[in-house]
C-alpha positions as CSV (number, residue, x, y, z in Angstrom):
1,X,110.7,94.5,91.3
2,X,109.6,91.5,93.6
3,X,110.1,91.8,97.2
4,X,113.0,89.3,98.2
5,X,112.1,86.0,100.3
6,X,113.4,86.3,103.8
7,X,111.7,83.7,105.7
8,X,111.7,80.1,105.5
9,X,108.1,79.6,104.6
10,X,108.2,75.6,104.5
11,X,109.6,74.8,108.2
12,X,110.1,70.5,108.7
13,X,108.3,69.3,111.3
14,X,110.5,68.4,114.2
15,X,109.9,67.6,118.2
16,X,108.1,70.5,119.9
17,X,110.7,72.9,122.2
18,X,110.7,72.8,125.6
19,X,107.3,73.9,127.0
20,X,105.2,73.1,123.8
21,X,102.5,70.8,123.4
22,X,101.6,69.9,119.9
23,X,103.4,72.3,118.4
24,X,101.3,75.3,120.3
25,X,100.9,76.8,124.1
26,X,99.5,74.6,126.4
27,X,96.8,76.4,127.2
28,X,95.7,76.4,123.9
29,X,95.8,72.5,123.1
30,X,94.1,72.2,126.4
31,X,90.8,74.1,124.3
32,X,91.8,72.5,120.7
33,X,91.0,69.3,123.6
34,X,88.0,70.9,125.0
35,X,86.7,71.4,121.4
36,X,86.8,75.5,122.3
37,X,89.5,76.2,119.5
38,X,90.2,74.4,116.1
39,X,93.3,72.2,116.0
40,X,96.1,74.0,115.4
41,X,96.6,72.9,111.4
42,X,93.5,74.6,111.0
43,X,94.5,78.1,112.6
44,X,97.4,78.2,110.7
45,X,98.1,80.0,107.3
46,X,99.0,77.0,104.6
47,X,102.5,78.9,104.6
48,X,103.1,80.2,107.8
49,X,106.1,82.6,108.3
50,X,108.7,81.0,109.7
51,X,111.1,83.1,112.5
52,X,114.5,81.8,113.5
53,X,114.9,82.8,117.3
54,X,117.9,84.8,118.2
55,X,119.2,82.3,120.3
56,X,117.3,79.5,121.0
57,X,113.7,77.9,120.7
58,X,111.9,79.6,123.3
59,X,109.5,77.8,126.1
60,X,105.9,79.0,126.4
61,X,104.5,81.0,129.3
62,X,105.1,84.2,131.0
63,X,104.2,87.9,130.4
64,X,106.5,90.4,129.4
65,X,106.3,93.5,131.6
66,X,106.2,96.8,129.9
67,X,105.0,100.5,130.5
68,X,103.7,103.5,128.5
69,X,103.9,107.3,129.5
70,X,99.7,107.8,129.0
71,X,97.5,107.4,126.4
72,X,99.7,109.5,123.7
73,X,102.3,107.0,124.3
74,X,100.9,104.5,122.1
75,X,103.4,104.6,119.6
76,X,105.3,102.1,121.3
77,X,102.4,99.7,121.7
78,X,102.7,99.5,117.9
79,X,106.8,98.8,118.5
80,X,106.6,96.3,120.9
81,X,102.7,94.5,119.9
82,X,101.8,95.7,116.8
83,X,104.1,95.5,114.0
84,X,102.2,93.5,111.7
85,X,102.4,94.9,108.0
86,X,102.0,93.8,104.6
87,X,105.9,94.1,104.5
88,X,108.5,94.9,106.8
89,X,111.7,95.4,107.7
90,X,114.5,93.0,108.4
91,X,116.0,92.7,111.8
92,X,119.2,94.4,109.9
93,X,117.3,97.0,108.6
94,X,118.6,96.5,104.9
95,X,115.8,95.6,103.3
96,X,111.7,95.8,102.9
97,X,111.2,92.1,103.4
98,X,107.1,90.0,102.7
99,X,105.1,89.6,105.8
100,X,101.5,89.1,105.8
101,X,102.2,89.3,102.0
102,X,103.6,86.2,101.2
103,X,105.2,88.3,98.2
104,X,104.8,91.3,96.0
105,X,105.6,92.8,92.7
106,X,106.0,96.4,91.4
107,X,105.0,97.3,88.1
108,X,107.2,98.8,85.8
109,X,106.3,102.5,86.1
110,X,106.0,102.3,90.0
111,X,102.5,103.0,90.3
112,X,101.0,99.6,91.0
113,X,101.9,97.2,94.1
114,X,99.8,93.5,93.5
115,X,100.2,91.6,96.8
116,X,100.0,87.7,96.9
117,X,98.6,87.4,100.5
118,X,99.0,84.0,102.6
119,X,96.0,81.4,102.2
120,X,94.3,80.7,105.8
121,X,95.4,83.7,107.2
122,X,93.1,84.4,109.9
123,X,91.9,87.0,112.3
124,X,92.3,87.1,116.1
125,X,88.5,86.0,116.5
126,X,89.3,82.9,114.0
127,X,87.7,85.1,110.6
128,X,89.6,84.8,107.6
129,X,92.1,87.3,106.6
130,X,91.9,88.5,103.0
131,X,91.8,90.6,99.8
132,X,88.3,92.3,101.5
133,X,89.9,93.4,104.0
134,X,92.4,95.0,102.1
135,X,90.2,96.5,99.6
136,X,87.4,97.7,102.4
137,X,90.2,99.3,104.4
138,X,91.9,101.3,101.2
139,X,88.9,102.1,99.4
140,X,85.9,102.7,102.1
141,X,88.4,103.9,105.1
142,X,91.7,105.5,103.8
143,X,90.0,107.2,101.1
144,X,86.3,108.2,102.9
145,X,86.9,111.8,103.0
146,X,84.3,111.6,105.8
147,X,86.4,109.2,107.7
148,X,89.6,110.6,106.8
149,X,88.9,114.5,105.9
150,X,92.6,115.6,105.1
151,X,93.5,115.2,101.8
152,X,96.1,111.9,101.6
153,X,99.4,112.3,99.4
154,X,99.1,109.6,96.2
155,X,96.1,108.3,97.2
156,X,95.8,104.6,96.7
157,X,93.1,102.5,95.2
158,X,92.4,98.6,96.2
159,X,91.8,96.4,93.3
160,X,90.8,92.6,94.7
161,X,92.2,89.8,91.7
162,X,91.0,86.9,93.8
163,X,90.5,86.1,97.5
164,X,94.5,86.6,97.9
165,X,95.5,88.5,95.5
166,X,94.9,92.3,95.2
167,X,96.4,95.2,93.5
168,X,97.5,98.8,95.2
169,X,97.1,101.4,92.6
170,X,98.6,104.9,93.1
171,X,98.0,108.3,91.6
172,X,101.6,109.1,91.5
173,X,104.5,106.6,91.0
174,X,106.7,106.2,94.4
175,X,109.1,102.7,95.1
176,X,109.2,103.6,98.9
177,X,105.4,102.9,99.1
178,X,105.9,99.4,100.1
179,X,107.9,100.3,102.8
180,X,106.0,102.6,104.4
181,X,104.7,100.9,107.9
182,X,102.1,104.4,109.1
183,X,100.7,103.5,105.4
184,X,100.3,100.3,105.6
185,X,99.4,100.3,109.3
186,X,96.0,101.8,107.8
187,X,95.1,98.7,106.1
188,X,95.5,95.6,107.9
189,X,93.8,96.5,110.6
190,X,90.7,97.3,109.1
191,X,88.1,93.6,109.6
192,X,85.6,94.4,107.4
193,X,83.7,91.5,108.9
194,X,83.6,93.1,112.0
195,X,84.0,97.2,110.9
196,X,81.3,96.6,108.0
197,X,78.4,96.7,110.7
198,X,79.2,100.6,111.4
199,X,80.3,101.4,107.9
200,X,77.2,103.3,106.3
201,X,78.3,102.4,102.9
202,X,77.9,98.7,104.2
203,X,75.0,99.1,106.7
204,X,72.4,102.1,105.5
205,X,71.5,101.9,109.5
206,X,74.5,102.8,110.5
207,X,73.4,105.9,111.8
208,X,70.7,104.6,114.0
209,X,73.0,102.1,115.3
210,X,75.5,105.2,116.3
211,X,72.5,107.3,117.8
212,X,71.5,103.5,120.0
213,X,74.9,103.6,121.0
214,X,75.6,106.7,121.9
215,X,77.3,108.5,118.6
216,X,76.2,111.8,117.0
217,X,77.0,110.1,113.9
218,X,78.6,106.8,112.2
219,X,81.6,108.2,111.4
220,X,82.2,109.2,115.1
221,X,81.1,105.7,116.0
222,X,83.5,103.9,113.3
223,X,86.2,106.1,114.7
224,X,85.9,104.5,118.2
225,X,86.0,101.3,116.6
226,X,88.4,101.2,114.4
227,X,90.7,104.4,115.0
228,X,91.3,105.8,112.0
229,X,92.3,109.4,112.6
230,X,93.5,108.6,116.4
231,X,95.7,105.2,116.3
232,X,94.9,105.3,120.3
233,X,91.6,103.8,119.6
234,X,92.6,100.7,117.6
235,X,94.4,99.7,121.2
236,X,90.9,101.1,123.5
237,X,88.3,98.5,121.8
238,X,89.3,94.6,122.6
239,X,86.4,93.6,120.5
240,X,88.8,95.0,117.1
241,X,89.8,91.5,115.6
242,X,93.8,92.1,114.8
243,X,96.9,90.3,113.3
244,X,98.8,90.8,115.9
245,X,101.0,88.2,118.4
246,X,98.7,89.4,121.5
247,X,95.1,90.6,120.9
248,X,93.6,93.8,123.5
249,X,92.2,92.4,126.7
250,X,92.6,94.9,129.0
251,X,92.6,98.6,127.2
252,X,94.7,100.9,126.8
253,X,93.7,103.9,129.3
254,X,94.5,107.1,131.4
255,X,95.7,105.2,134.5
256,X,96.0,101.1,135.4
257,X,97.4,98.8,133.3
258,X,96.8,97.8,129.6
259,X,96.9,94.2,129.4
260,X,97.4,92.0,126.0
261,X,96.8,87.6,126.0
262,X,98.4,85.3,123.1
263,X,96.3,85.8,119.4
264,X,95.7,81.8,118.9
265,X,95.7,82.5,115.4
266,X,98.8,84.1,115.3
267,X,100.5,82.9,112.0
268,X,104.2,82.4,112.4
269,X,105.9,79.7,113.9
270,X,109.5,79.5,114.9
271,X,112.2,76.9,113.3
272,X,110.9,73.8,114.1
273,X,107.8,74.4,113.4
274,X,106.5,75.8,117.2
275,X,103.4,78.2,116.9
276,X,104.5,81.8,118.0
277,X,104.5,83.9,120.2
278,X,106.4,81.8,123.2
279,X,104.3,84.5,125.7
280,X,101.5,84.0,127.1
281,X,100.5,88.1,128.1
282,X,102.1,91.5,127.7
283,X,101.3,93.8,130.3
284,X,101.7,97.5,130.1
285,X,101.5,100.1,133.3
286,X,100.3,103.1,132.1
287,X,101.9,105.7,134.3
288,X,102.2,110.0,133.5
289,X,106.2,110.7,135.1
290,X,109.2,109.5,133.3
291,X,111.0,109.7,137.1
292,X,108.5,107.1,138.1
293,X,109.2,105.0,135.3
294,X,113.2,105.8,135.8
295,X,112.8,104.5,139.4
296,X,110.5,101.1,138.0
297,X,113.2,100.0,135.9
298,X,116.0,100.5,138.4
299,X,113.7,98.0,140.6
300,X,114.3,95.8,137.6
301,X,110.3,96.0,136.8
302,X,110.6,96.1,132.8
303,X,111.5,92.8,131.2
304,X,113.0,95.1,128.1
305,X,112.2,98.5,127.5
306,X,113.9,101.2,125.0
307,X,112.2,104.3,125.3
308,X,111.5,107.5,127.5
309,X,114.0,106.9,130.4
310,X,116.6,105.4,128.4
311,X,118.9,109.1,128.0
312,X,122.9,109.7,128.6
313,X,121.7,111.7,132.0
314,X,120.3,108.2,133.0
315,X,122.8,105.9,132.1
316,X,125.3,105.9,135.2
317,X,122.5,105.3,137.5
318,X,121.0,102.1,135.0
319,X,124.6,101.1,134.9
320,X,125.1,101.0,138.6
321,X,122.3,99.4,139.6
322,X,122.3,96.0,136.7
323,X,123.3,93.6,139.3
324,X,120.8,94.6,141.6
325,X,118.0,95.1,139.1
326,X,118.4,91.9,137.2
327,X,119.4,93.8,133.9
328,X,121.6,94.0,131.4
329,X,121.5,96.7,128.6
330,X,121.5,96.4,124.5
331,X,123.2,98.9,122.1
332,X,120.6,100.9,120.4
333,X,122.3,102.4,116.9
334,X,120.3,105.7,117.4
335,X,118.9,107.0,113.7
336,X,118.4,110.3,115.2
337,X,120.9,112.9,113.4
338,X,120.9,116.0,116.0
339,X,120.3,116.3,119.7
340,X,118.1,119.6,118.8
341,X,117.4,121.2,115.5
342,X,116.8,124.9,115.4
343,X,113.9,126.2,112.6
344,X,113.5,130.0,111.3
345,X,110.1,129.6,110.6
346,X,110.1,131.0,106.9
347,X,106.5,130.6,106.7
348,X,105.8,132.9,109.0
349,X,102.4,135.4,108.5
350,X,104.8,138.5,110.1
351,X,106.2,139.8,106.6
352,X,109.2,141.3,108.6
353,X,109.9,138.4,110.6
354,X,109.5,135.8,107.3
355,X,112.0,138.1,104.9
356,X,114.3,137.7,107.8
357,X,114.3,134.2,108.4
358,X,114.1,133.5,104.4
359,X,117.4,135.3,104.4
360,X,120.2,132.6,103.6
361,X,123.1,135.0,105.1
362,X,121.2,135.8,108.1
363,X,120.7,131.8,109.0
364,X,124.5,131.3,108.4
365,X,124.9,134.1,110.9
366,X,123.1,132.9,113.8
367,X,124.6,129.0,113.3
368,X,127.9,131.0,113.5
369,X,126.8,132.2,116.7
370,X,126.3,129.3,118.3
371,X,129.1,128.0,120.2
372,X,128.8,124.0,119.8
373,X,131.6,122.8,122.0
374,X,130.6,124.4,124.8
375,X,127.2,122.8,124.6
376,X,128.1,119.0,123.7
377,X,130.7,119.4,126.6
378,X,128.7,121.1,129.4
379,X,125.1,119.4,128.6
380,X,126.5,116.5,126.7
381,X,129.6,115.2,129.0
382,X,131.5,116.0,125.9
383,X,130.1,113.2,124.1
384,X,129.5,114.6,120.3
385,X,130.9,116.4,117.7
386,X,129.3,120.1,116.2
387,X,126.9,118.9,113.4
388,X,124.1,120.3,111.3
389,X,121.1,118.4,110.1
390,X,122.4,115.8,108.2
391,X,122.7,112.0,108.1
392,X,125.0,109.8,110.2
393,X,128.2,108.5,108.9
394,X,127.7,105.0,108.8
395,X,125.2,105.3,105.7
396,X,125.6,105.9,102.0
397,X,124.1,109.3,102.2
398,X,126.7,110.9,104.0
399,X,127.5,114.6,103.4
400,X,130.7,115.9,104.8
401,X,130.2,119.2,104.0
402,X,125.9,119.7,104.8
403,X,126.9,118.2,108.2
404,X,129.8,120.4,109.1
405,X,129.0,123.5,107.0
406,X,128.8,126.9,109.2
407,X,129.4,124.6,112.7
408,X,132.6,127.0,113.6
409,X,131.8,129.5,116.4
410,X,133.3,133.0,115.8
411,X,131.0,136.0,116.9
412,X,133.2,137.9,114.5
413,X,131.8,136.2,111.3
414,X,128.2,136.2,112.1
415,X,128.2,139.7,113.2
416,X,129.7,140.2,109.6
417,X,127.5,138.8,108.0
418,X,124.4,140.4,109.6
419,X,125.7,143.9,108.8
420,X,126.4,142.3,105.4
421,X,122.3,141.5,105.3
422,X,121.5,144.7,106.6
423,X,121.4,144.5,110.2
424,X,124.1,147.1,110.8
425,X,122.8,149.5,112.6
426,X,121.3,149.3,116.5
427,X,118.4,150.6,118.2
428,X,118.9,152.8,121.5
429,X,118.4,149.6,123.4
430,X,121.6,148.6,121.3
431,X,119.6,145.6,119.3
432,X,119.8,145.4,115.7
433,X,117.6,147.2,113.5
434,X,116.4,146.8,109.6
435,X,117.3,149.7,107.5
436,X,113.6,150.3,108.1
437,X,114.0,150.3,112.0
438,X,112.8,147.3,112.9
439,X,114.4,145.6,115.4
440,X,115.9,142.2,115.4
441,X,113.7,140.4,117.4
442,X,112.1,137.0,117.7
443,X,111.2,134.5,120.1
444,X,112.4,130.7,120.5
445,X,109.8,128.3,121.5
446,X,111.3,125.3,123.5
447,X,108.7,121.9,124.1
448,X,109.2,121.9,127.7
449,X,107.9,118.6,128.8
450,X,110.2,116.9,126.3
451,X,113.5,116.4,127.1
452,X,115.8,118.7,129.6
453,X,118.8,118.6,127.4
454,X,117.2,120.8,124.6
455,X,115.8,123.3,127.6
456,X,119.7,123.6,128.7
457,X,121.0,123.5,125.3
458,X,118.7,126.5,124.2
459,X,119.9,128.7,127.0
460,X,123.4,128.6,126.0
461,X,122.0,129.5,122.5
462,X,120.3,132.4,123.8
463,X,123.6,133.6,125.7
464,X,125.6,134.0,122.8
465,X,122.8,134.9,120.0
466,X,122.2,137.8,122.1
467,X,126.0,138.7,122.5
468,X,125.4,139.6,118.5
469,X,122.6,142.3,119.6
470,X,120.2,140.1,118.6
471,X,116.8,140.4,120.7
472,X,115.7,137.0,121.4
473,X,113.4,135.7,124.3
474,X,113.4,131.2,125.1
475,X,109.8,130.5,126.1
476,X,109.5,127.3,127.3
477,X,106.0,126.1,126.4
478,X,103.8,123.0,127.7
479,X,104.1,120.1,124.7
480,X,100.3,120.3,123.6
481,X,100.8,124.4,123.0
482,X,104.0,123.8,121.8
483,X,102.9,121.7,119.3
484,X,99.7,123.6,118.4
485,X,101.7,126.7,117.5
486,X,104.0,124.7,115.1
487,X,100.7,123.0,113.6
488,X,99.1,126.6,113.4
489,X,102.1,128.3,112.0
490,X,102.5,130.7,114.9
491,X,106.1,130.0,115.9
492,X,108.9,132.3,115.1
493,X,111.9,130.0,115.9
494,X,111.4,126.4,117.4
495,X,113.6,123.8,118.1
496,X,113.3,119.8,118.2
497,X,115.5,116.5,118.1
498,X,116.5,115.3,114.9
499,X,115.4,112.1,113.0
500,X,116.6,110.8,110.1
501,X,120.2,109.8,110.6
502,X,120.3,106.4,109.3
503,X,118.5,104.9,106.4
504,X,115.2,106.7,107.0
505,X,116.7,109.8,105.6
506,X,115.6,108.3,102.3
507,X,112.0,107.9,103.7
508,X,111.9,110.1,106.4
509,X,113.6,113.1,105.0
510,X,111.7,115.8,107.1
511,X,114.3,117.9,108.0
512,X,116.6,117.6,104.4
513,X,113.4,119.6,102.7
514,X,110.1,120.8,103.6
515,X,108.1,117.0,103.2
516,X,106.5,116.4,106.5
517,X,103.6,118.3,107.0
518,X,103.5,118.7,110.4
519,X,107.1,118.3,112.0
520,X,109.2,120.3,109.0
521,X,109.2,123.1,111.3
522,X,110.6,125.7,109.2
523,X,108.2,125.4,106.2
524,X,105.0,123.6,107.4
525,X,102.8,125.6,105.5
526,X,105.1,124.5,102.2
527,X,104.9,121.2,103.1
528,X,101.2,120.8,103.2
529,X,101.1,122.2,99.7
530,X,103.5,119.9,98.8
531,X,101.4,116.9,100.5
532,X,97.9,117.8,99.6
533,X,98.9,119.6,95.4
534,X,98.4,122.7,96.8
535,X,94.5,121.6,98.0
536,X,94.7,122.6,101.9
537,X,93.5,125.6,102.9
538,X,96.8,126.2,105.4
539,X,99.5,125.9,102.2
540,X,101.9,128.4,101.5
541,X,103.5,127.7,97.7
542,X,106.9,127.7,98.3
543,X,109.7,129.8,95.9
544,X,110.6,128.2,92.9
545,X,113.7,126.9,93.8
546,X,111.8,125.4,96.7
547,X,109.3,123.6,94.3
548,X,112.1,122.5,92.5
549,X,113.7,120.5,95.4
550,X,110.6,119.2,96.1
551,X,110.7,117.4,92.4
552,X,114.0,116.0,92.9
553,X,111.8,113.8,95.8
554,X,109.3,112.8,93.9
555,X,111.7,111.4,90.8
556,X,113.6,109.7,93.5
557,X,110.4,107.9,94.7
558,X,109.3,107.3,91.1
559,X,112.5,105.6,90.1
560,X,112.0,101.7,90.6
561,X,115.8,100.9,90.9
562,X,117.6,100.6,94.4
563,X,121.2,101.8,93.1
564,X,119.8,104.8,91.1
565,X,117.5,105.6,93.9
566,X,120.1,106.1,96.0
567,X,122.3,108.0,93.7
568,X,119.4,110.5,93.4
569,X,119.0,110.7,97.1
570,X,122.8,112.0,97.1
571,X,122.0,114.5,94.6
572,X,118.8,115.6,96.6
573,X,121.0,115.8,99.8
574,X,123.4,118.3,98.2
575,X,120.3,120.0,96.9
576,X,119.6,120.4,100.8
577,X,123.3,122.0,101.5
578,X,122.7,124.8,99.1
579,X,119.3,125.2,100.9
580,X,120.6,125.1,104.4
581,X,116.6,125.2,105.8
582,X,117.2,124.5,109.7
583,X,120.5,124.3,112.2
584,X,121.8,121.2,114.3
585,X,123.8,121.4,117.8
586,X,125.2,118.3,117.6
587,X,125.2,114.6,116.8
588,X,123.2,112.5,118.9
589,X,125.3,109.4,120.3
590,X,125.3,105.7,120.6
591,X,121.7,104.4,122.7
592,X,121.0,101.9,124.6
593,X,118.2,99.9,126.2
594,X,117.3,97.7,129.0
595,X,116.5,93.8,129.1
596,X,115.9,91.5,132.0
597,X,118.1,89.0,132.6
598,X,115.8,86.2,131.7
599,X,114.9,87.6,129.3
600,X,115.9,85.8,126.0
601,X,116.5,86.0,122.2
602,X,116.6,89.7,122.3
603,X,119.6,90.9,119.6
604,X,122.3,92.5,121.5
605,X,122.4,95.4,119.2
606,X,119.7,97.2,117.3
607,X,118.8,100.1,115.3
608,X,116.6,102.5,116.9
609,X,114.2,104.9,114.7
610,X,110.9,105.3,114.8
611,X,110.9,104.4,110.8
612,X,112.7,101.5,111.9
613,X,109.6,100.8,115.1
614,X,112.9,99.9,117.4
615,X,112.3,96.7,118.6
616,X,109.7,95.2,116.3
617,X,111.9,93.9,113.0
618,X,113.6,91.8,116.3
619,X,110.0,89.6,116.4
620,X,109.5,90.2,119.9
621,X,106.8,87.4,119.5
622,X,109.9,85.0,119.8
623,X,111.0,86.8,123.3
624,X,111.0,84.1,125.7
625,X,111.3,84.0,129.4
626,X,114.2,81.8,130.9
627,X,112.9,79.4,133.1
């Protein structure tokens, strides 16, 4: 299977846009004049990939004005300034698309992935790009247990054929592999000709250069460099040659601003030929209070922005205050499913509390007894319908039934059908008791620094779970304990947002059966046995029917052809019905984002996943400023 042709990789050469000089920023000819920077020809890949601009070719200059919620918010530096894989998505989101990769080609048993990389491809500090970074970054990062000491799902091997060709060799067949961007994030950022130096398996003095510089060791100092286990770092060390439209020159940090300048080997161009991106800088303030940032971008401070403040609660105020801000907002085709999904934890070391929650009838019970109207109308202005994790209409895996199954309130019913799985009989403080006495009880774990919807949601839960004498106690929990009791397997019941709506149920299908090893909140502890073969010392194996699921997902990623892939995925989703693992409120609605009024080619619609990295498959190195 080769990966379809997108771009136009031969542009003519036409008259510069507005703004351009030579073909490239102005600043930039000014040093190709001053002999500080090769002429342009020279920085260029011999096929560069070409990007046809929303809506016009863009003028040079200007920085786009951003912000980040601290440190952990980097995930939408790599949205916005670093989205540079071997493939991609397109803007459409309908296809894996080449990128760095000028093509690509799957073997026939879906194991191997050779890559034909573009010649001249260079690094931000003017280094070539090639098949030595690729194969240093697989083979001496990815798969260095001492750099990466969790055991890695079908590892991959990095095979070089010549300087730009090399070959991806998995353990395990899986089509999907080319499309996934936290995979091949790993290995294009790796320089070797920069990384090498504090590599002990490339410099035996590596360790003496880590003790010089301050490291206990050279993995901790290859760590700071490079960020292999904390993707924070790879945007903390401006020194880190990158791929990217704008290279670090400012880091990324607790408090101030992060600020990014144009990569002048940046290798794209735009339809007649221009050398991207069009601005000059990309600025991020790094602030700690989403109110703050609400009240920044109501000043009209953001030149585009999709994340954190963007929420229903929000929108009235944004809307009212576009004139005066200078903004106008986008459509945003939200992937996620469910505006909170609820997880039993079925791995649970309380034997009691795990044959409970493992209990098929008792989960239908409590999603029985949870009135859904009430909350999408009184938290959700009545905007969304009762739905359980499943994907969104609007994509081919679409299950009528696993999205509306056991949605209906009726108290009547669930109390049913938890004397029905032996809860009939009450305690004298009138909960429900096991015919062994043991009471009912559990406690739901809410991330309260997250979003207030799910806090106000979870209380109106609680009401009518404990009209079924059901003892039940909300403990709203800071975000870092929250999330080290679902990494630890402490939680009883916990509840988060649900992803994968849209097309990243297929690669993303966390919540569909226990695959995600650290957010498939009812199983975790089967999920990391399904990850690691069983190998970490956390894994629970999971029942047989469990395991068997599980196989259904590996022959979908093993079979090489689209149609068939998707047919399996249908069959896997019913699979996920019968299984019923965790409960949904209700379906999350239409997004939207903000975007300056100057501020040009950005599509007026897009999809928004983090699969997806909502906005990069829009090339926000063609963004231009309006003059």
């Amino acid at each position: 299977m080769s990966g379809c042709n997108f771009f136009d990789l031969n542009p003519e050469e036409e008259e510069g846009a507005q703004g351009k000089a030579d073909g490239q920023a102005p600043a930039l000819a000014k040093q190709v004049e001053a002999g500080d920077l090769p002429p342009l020809e020279e920085r260029l890949p011999e096929n560069p990939v070409t990007v046809e601009p929303v809506e016009e070719v863009g003028s040079y200059g200007g920085t786009w004005n951003s912000a980040v919620l601290g440190i952990g918010d980097w995930p939408w530096l790599g949205r916005t300034v670093g989205y540079e894989n071997l493939t991609r998505w397109n803007t459409e989101w309908t296809e894996t698309i080449p990128n760095i990769a000028e093509d690509y080609e799957y073997s026939d048993d879906a194991k191997t992935i050779t890559y034909d990389l573009r010649e001249g491809m260079k690094w931000s500090d003017g280094d070539d790009f090639n098949a030595d970074d690729i194969v240093f970054a697989v083979n001496d990062v990815f798969n260095n247990t001492d750099l990466t000491p969790m055991a890695n799902q079908n590892p991959p091997s990095a095979e070089k054929i010549d300087d730009y060709t090399v070959e991806i060799t998995l353990h395990d067949p899986d089509s999907l592999w080319a499309a996934h961007d936290l995979l091949q994030y790993q290995i294009v950022n790796k320089p070797v000709h920069y990384l090498s130096e504090f590599h002990i398996d490339h410099n035996e003095d590596a360790d003496q250069l880590a003790e010089e510089e301050g490291f206990d060791s050279w993995t901790e100092m290859f760590e700071r460099k490079a960020g292999v286990m904390d993707s924070a770092l790879t945007w903390q060390n401006p020194d880190l040659p990158t791929l990217y439209p704008w290279k670090v020159v400012k880091p990324l940090a607790d408090s101030g601003r992060m600020v990014l300048e144009r990569n002048p080997y940046y290798w794209k161009v735009d339809s007649e030929g221009n050398q991207l991106p069009y601005l000059d800088s990309v600025e991020f303030e790094i602030m700690q209070d989403e109110e703050v940032m609400l009240t920044r971008a109501l000043n009209g401070d953001f030149d585009f922005h999709t994340r954190h403040f963007n929420t229903a609660e929000n929108r009235p105020v944004l809307a009212e205050n576009r004139e005066s801000g200078g903004y106008e907002f986008i459509d945003l085709q939200v992937s996620e499913m469910n505006t909170n999904m609820i997880s039993f934890n079925q791995t649970i070391e309380d034997e009691g509390l795990r044959e409970v929650f493992r209990d098929k009838r008792f989960r239908i019970a409590m999603s029985h007894g949870i009135n859904r109207k009430d909350i999408i109308d009184v938290v959700y202005q009545g905007q969304g319908e009762p739905w359980q994790g499943a994907p969104r209409r609007d994509t081919p895996f679409f299950n009528e039934k696993l999205a509306k199954q056991y949605t209906q309130f009726d108290l009547d019913k669930a109390g049913n059908l938890l004397d029905d799985a032996g809860y009939d009989e009450r305690n004298g403080d009138g909960v429900r008791v096991s015919e062994d006495g043991t009471p009912l009880s559990f406690t739901l774990s809410v991330p309260g620094d997250f979003r207030p919807d799910i806090i106000d949601s979870m209380e109106m839960v609680v009401d009518t779970w404990k009209q079924l004498d059901v003892d039940v106690e909300m403990n709203v929990e800071e975000r870092s304990s929250w999330q080290d009791s679902r990494e630890n397997n402490e939680h009883e019941v916990n509840v988060w947002s649900g992803d994968a709506g849209l097309l990243d149920a297929m690669y993303d299908p966390r919540w569909y059966a226990p695959l995600h090893a650290g957010e498939s909140n009812y199983g975790i502890p089967w999920a990391q046995w399904y990850v690691s073969d069983g190998n970490d010392p956390r894994a629970q194996e999971p029942p047989q029917d469990i395991k068997d699921h599980l196989k259904m997902y590996d022959e979908l990623q093993a079979e090489p052809d689209p149609k068939k892939r998707e047919e399996l995925m249908v069959d896997f989703l019913a699979e996920s019905q019968e299984q019923f693992y965790a409960m949904g409120i209700g379906l999350t609605q239409p997004g939207y984002g903000i975007v300056s009024s100057d501020f040009r080619n950005v599509p007026e619609q897009l999809p928004e996943a983090s699969v997806y990295n909502t906005p990069a498959p829009a090339n926000p190195e063609q963004f231009f400023i309006e003059q």
